[in-house]
C-alpha positions as CSV (number, residue, x, y, z in Angstrom):
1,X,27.6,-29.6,-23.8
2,X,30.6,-31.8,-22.7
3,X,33.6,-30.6,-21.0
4,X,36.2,-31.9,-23.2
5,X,34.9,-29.9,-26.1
6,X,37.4,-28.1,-27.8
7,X,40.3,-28.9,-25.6
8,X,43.0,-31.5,-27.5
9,X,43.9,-34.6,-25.8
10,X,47.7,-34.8,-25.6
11,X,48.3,-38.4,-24.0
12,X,50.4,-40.2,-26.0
13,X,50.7,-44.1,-24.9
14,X,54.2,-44.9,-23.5
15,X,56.7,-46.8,-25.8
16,X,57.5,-50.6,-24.0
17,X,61.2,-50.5,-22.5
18,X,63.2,-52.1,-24.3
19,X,65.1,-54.5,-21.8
20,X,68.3,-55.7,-22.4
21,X,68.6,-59.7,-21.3
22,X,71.4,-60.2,-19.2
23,X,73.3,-63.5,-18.7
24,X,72.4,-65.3,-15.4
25,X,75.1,-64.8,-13.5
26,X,75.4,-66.7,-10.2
27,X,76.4,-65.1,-7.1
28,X,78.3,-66.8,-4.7
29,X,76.6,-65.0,-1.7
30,X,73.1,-66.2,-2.9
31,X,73.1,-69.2,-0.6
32,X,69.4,-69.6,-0.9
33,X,69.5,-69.1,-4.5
34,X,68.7,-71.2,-7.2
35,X,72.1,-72.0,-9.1
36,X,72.4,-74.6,-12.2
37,X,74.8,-76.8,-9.7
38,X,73.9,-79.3,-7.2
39,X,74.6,-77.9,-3.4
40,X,73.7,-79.0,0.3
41,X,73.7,-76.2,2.7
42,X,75.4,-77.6,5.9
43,X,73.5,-79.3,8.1
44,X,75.2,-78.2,11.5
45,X,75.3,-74.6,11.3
46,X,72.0,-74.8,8.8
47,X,74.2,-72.3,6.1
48,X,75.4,-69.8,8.8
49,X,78.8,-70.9,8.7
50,X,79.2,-70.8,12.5
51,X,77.8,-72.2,15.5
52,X,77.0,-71.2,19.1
53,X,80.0,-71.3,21.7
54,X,78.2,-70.2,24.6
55,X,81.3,-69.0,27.6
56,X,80.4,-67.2,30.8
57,X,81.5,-64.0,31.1
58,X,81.7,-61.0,33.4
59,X,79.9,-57.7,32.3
60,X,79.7,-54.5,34.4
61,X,80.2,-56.6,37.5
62,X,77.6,-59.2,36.8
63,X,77.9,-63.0,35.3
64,X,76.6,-63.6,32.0
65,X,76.8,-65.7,29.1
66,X,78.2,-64.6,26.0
67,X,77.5,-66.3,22.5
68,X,80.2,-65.3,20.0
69,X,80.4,-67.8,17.9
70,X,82.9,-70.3,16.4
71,X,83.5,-71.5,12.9
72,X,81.7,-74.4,11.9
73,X,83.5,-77.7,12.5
74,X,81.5,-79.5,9.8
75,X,82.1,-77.3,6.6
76,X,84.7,-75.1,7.8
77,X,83.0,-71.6,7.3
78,X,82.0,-72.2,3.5
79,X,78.2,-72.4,4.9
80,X,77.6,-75.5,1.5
81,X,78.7,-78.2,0.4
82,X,78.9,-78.8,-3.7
83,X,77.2,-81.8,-4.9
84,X,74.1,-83.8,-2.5
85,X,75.3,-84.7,0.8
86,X,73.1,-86.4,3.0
87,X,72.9,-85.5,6.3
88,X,74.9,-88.3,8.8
């Protein structure tokens, strides 16, 4: 005798969702992203859009160094540059 005698199966196969195709859209954030324009990522601060400033400092009575951070010099903050720009 087999154990699914009598007893009704009621699985019923999913339907596929339906997906709706967005547009690419590009976000400016994505630095590392793949975009449909030519970009270099700045070759100073390597896309941070700032570089170490290391200045000595004092902290509860004992000398240290402290790294902040500046702005980059070389693109200004905007961590790319549009276009290919080889590094010089």
């Amino acid at each position: 005798m087999d154990a699914h005698d009598g007893e009704e199966d009621d699985f019923e196969p999913e339907e596929p969702e339906e997906f709706d195709d967005e547009e690419d859209v590009e976000d400016e954030d994505d630095l590392f992203g793949v975009t449909s324009d030519a970009r270099t990522i700045c070759h100073l601060c390597g896309g941070a859009g700032f570089i170490a400033n290391p200045t000595a400092a004092v902290i509860s009575g004992t000398p240290r160094t402290v790294d902040n951070g500046r702005e980059c010099p070389h693109c200004t903050g905007a961590r790319k540059f549009p276009g290919l720009v080889p590094p010089v």
